[in-house]
Rosetta silent file (secondary structure, phi, psi, omega in degrees, C-alpha in Angstrom):
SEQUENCE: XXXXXXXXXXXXXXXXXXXXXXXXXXXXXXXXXXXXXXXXXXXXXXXXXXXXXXXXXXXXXXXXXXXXXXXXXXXXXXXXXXXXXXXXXXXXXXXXXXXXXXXXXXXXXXXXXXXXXXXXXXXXXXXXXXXXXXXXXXXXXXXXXXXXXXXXXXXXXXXXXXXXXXXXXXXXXXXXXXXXXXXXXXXXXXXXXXXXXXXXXXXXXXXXXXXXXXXXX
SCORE:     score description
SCORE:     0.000 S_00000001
   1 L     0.000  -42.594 -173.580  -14.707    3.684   15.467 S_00000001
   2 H   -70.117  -41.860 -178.535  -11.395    3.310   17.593 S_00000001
   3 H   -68.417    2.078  175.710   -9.322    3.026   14.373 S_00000001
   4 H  -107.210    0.784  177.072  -10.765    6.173   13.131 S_00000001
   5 H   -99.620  -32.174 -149.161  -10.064    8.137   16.245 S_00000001
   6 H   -97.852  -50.982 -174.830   -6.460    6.313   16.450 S_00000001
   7 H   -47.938  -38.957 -167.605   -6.531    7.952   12.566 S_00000001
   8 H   -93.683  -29.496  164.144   -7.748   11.511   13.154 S_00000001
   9 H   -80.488  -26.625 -161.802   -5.029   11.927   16.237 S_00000001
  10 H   -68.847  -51.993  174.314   -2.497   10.394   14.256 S_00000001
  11 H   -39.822  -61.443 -163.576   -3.192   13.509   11.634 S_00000001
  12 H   -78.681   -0.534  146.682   -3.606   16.383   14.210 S_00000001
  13 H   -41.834  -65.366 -161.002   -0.323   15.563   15.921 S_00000001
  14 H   -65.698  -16.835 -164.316    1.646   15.328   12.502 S_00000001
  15 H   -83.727  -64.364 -173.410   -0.310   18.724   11.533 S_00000001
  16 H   -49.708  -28.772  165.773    0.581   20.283   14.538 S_00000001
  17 H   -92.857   -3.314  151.002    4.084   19.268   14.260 S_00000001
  18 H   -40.320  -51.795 -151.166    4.685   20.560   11.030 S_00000001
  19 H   -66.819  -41.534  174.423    2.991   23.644   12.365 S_00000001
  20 H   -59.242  -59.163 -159.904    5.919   24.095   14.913 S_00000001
  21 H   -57.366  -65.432  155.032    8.499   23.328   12.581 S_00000001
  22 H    -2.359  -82.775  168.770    6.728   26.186   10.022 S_00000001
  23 L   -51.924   54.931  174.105    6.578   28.590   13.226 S_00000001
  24 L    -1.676   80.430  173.784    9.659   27.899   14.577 S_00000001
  25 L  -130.440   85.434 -165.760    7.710   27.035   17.504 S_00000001
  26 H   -39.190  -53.248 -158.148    9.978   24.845   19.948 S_00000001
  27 H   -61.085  -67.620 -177.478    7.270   24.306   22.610 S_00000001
  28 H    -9.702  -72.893 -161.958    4.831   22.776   19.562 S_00000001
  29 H   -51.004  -59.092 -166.013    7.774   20.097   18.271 S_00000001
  30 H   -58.216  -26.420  174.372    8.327   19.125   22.089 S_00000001
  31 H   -95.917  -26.401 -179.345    4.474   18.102   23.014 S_00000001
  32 H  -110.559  -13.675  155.902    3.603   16.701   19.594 S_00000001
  33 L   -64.723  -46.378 -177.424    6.350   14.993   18.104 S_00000001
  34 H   -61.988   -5.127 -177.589    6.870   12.057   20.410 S_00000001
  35 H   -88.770  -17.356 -175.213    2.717   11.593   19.691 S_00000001
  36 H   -55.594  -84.843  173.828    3.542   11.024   16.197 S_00000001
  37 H   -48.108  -40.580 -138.519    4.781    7.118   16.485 S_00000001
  38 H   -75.028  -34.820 -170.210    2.724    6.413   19.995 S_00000001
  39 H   -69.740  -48.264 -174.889   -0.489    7.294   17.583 S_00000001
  40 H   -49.772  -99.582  174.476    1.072    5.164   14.450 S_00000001
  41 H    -6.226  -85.900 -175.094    1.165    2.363   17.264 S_00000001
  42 H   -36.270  -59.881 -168.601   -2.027    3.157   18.604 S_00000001
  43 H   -75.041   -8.578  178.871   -3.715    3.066   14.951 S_00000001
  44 H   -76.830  -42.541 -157.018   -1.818   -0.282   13.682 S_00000001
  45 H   -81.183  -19.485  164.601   -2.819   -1.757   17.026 S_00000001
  46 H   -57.005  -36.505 -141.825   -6.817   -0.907   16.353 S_00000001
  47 L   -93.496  -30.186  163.801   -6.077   -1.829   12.883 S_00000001
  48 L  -138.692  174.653 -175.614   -5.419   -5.419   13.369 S_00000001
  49 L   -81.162  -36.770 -169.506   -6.178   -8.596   14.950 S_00000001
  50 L  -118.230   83.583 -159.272   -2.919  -10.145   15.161 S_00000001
  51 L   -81.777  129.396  165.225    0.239   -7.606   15.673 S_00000001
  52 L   -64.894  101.045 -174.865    3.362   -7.989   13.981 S_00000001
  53 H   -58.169  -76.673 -166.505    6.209   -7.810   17.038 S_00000001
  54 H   -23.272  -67.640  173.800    8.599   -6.768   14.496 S_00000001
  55 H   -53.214  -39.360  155.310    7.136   -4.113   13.080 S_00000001
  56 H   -12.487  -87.297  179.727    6.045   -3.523   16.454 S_00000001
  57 H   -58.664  -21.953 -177.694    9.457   -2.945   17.913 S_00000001
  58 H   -77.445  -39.292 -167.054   10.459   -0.865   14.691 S_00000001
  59 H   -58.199  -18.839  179.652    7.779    1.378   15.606 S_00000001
  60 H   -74.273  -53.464 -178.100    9.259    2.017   19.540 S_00000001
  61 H   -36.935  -80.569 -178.201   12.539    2.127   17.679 S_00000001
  62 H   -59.351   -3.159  171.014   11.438    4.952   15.907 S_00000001
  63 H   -78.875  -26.607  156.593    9.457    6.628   18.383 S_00000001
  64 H   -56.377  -45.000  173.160   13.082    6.902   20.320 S_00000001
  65 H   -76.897  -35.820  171.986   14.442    8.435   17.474 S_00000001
  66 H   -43.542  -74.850 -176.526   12.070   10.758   17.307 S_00000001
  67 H   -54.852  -45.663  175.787   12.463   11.829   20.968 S_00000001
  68 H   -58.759  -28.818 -162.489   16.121   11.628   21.156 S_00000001
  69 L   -78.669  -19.999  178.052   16.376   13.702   18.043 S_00000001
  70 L   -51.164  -64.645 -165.307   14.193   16.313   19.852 S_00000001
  71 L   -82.993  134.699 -175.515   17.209   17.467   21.422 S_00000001
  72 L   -93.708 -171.170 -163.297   20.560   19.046   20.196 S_00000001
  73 L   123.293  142.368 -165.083   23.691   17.910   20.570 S_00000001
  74 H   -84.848  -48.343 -159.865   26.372   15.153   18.865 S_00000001
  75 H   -45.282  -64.376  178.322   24.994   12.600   21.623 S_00000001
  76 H   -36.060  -43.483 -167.129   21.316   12.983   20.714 S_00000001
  77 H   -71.983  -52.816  157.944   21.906   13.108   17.454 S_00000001
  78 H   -54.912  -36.602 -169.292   24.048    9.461   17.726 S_00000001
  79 H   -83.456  -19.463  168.678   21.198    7.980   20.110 S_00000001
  80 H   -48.827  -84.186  170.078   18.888    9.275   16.994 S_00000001
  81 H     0.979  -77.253 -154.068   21.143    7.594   14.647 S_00000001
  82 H   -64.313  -56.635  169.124   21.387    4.619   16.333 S_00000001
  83 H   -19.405  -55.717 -179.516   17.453    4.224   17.135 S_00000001
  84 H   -86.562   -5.851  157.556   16.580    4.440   13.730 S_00000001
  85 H   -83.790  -12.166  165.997   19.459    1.787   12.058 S_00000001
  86 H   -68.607  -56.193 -162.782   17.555   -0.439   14.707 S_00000001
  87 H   -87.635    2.639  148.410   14.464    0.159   13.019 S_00000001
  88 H   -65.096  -37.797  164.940   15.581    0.170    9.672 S_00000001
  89 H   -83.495   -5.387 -179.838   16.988   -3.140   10.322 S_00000001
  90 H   -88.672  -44.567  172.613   13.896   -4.513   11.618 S_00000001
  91 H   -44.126  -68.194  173.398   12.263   -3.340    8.300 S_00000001
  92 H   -20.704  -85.137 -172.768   14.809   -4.920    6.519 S_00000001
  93 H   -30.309  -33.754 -149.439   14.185   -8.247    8.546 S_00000001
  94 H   -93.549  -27.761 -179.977   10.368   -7.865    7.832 S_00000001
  95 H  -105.490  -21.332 -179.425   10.292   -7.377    3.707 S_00000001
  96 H   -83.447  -13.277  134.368   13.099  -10.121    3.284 S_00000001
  97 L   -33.360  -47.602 -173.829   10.691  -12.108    5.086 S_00000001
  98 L   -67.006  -95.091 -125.267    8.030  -11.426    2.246 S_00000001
  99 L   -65.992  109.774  179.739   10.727  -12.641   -0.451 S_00000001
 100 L   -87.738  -59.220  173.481   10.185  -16.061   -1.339 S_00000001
 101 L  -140.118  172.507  149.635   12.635  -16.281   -4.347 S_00000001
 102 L  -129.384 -179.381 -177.873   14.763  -14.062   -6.829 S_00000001
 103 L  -132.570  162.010 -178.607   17.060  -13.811   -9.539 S_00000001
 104 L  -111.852   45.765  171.944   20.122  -11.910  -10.000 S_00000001
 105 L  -103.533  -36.055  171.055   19.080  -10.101  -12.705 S_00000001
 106 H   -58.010  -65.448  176.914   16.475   -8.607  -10.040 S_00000001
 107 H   -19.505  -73.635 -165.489   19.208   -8.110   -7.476 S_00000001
 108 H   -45.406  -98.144 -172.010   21.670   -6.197   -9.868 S_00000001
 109 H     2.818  -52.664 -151.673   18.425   -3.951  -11.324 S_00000001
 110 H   -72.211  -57.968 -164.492   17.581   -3.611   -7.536 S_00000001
 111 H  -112.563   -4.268  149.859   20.844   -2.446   -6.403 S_00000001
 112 H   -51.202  -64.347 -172.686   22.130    0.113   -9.260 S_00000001
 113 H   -82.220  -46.149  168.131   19.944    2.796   -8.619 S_00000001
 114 H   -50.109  -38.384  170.857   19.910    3.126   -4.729 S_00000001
 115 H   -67.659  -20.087  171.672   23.553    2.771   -4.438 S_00000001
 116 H   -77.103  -38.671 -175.315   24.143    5.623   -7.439 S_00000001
 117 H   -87.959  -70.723  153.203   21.969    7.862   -5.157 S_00000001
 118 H     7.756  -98.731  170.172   24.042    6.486   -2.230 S_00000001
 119 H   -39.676  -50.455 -179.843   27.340    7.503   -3.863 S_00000001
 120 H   -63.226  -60.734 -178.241   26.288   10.738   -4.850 S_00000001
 121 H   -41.702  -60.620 -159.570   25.003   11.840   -1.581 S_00000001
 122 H   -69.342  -54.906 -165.410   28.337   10.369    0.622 S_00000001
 123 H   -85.155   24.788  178.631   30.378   12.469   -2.231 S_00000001
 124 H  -100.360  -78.889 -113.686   28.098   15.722   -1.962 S_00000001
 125 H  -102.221  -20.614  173.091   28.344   15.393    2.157 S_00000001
 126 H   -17.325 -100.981 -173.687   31.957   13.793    2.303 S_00000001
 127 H   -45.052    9.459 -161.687   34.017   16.467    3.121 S_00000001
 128 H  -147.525  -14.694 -175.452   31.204   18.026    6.113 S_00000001
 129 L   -74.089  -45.298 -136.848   31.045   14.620    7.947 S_00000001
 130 L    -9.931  -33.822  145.037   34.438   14.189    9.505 S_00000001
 131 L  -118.652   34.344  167.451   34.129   11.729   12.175 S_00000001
 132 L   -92.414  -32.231  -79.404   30.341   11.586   11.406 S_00000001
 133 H  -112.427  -38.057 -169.801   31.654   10.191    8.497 S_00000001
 134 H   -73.470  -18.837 -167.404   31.524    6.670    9.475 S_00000001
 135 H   -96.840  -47.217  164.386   28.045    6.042   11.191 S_00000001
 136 H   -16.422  -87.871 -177.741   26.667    8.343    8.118 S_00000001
 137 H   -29.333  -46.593 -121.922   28.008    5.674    5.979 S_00000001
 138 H  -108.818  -55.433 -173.054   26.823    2.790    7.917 S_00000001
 139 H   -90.528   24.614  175.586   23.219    4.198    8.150 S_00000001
 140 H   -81.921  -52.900 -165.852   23.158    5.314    4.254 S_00000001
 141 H   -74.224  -42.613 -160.555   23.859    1.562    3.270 S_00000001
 142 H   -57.181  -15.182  159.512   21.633   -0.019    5.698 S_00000001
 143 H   -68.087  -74.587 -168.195   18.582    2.746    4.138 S_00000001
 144 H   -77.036   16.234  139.618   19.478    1.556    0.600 S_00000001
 145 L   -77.581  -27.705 -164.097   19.222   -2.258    1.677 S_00000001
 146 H  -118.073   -7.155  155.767   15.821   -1.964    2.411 S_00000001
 147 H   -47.366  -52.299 -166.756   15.156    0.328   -0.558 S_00000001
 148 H   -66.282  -41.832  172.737   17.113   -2.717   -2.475 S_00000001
 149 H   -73.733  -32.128 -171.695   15.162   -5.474   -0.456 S_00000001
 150 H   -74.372  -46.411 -170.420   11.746   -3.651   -0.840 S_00000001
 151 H   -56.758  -48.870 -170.221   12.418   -3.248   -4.934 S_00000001
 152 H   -55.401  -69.355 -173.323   13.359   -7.038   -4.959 S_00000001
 153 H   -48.653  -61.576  171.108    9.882   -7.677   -3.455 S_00000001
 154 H   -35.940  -83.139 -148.842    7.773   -5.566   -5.869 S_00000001
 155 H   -44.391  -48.046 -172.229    9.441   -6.956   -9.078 S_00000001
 156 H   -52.881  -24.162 -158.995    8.661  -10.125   -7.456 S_00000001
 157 H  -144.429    2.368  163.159    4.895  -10.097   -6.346 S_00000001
 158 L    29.343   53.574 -173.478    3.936   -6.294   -8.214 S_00000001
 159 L  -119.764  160.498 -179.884    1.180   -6.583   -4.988 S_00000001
 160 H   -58.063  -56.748 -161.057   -0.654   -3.420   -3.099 S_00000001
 161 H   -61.426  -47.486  175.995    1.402   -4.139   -0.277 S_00000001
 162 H   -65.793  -53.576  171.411    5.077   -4.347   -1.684 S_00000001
 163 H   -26.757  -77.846 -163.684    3.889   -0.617   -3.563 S_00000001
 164 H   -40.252  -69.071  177.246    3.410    0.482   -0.251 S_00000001
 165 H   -49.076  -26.469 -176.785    6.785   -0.713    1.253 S_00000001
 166 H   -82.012  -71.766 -177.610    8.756    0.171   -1.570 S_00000001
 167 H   -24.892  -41.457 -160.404    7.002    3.796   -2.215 S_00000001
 168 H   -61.143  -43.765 -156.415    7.458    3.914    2.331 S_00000001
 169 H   -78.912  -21.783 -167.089   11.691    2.892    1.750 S_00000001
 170 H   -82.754  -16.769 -159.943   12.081    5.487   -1.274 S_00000001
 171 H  -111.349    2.548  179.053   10.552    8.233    0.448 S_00000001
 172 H   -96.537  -38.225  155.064   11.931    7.985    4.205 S_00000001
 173 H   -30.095  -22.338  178.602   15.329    8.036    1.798 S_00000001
 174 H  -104.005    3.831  172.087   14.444   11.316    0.503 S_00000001
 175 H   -77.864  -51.314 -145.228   13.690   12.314    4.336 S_00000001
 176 H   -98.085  -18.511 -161.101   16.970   11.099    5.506 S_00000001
 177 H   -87.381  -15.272 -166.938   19.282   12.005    2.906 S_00000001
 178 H   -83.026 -156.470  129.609   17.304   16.134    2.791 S_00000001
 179 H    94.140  -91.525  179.072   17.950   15.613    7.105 S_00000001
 180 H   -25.493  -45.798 -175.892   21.887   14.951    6.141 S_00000001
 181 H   -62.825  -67.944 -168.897   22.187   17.796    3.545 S_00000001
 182 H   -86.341   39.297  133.433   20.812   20.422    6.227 S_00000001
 183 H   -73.365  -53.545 -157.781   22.925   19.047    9.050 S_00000001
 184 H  -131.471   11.968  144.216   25.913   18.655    7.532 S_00000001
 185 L  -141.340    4.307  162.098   26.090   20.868    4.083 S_00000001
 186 L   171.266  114.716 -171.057   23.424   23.265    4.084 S_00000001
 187 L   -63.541  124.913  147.526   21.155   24.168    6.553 S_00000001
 188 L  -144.587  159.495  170.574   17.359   25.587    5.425 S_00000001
 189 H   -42.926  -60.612 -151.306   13.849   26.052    7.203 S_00000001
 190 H   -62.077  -53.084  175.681   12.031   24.602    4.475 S_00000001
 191 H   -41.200  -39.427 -160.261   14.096   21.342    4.249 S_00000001
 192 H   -55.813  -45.738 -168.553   13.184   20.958    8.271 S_00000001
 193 H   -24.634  -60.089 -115.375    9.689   21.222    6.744 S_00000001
 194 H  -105.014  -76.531  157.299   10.124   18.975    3.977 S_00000001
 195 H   -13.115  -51.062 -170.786   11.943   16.137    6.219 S_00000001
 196 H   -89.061  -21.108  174.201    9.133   16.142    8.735 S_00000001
 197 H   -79.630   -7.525  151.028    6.222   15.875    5.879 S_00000001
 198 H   -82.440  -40.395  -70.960    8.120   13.059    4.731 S_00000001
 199 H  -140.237  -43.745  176.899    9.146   11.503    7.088 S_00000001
 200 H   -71.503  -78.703  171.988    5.610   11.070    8.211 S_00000001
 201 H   -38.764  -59.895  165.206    4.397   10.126    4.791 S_00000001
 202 H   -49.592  -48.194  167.442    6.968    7.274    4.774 S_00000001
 203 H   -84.402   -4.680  171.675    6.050    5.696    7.960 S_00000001
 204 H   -72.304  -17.738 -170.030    2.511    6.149    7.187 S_00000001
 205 H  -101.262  -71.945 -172.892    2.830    3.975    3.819 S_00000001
 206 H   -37.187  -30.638  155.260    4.739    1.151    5.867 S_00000001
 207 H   -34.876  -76.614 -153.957    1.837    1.071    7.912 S_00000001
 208 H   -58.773  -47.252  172.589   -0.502    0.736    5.143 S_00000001
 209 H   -73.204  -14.490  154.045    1.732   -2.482    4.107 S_00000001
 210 H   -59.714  -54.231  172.899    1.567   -4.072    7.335 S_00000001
 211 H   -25.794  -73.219  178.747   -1.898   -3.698    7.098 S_00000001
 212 H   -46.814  -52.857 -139.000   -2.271   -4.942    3.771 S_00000001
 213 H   -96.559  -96.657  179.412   -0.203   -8.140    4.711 S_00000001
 214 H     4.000  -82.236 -164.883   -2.345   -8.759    7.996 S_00000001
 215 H   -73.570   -8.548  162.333   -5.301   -9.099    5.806 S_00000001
 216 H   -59.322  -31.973 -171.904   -3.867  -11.371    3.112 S_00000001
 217 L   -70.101    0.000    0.000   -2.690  -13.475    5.833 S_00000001
């Protein structure tokens, strides 16, 4: 009963903050975003017996980015940044955990296509960063490591759970790099849209593989 209650706010929050971002309704974004994560938290913590700190701590991470991000500004925007290369590395930490062995025919395979999307992106947005240019960079690679780390797992164990994490890393990539484009080379409503319905969708699937892994364990 609690996890279905922890489920059904975790929806009407994300609905409602879409709903702002739609309206352009400031007040909306400001009462209902930071509810986004506290509810993800809230429904993982119903959801299992045993709580992962790690994932844990990614989830605070990103509940920081969330809030700082609220706000405009280069600082906010860096305390964003930074929040969320915490919790991206904590991901990281958490599927190379999973990974018992490889090969480096999986590696290469693994790290060819994120890094091609990588590259393309830094040389679309190059030239719009200038001293963004470097933290950009920094949090680009450290997204396409755990895209690279997650892919590694699937080919390895083609399990429910590794779907989830991989599907979770490819699609908060297509959050973050759409969130680069309209910052720094062309701004539109709908990407805001498009960014926060992923964005959502992507920590909502990492859930579901924490989950999954709880009950195998």
């Amino acid at each position: 009963m609690i996890k279905k209650i922890a489920l059904f706010v975790f929806i009407l929050v994300s609905v409602l903050d879409i709903t702002g971002i739609i309206v352009k309704e400031p007040s909306l974004l400001f009462l209902f975003k930071p509810f986004i994560l506290l509810s993800l938290l809230f429904l993982y913590s119903s959801s299992v017996v045993t709580r992962n700190k790690w994932y844990v701590m990614a989830l605070i991470f990103s509940f920081f980015g969330d809030v700082f991000l609220l706000y405009p500004g280069e600082f906010f925007f860096m305390m964003g940044l930074v929040s969320f290369l915490l919790a991206h590395f904590i991901f990281i930490k958490i599927v190379i955990g999973r990974i018992q062995k490889t090969s480096f025919i999986k590696i290469i395979t693994s790290i060819i296509p994120f890094f091609i999307v990588f590259g393309f992106l830094m040389f679309t947005l190059k030239d719009s960063l200038n001293k963004m240019l470097l933290p950009v960079v920094v949090y680009g690679l450290t997204i396409s490591t755990f895209g690279v780390i997650s892919f590694i797992d699937f080919q390895n164990t083609k399990s429910k759970k590794s779907l989830f994490m991989l599907i979770g890393a490819l699609v908060f990539m297509i959050s973050d790099s759409m969130l680069a484009i309209n910052k720094f080379y062309n701004a539109m409503h709908l990407f805001e849209v498009i960014i926060m319905i992923t964005y959502i969708l992507a920590q909502y699937l990492i859930y579901r593989s924490m989950i999954l892994e709880t009950e195998k364990s």
